[in-house]
C-alpha positions, -999 to 999 in steps of 0.1 A, spaced: 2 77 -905 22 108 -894 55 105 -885 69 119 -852 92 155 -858 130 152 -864 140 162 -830 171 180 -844 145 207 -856 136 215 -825 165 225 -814 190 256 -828 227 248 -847 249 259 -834 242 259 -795 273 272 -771 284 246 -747 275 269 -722 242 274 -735 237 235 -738 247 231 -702 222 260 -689 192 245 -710 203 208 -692 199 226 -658 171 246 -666 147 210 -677 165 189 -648 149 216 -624 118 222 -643 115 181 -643 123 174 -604 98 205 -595 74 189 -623 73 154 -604 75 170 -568 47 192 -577 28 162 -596 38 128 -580 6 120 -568 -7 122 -601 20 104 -613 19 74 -595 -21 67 -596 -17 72 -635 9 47 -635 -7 23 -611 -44 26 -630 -27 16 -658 -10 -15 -648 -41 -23 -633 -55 -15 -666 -32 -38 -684 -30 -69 -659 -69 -68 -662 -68 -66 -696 -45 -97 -695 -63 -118 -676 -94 -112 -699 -77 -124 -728 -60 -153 -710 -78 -186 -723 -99 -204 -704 -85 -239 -690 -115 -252 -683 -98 -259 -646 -126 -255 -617 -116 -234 -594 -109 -263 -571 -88 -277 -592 -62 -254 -589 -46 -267 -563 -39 -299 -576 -5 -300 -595 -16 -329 -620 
């Protein structure tokens, strides 16, 4: 199993503070243009997977062998 990078690798030692703020605004920008340009994509992905998941819940939910009329009836 491979294990994810070291995230401080990514990144160069020593960084300014100044530099550190500019690359902060620089990927809050890129980001909010990212999800204005994208949020439709974003929010079906999102929504097919909880879809996804609650389905996949209720198939591995066991069955009570309840009839459907049944249900209704708290005893």
């Amino acid at each position: 199993m491979a294990h994810p990078p070291d995230l401080r690798d990514w990144f160069p030692d020593p960084m300014s503070d100044e530099a550190a703020y500019a690359v902060y605004l620089f990927l809050e920008q890129f980001t909010q243009a990212f999800e204005e340009c994208y949020a439709g994509h974003l929010r079906r992905y999102i929504e097919d997977a909880r879809q996804a998941q609650i389905s996949q819940q209720l198939q591995q939910q066991p069955d009570t062998g309840c009839q459907e009329d049944d249900q209704d009836i708290p005893f």
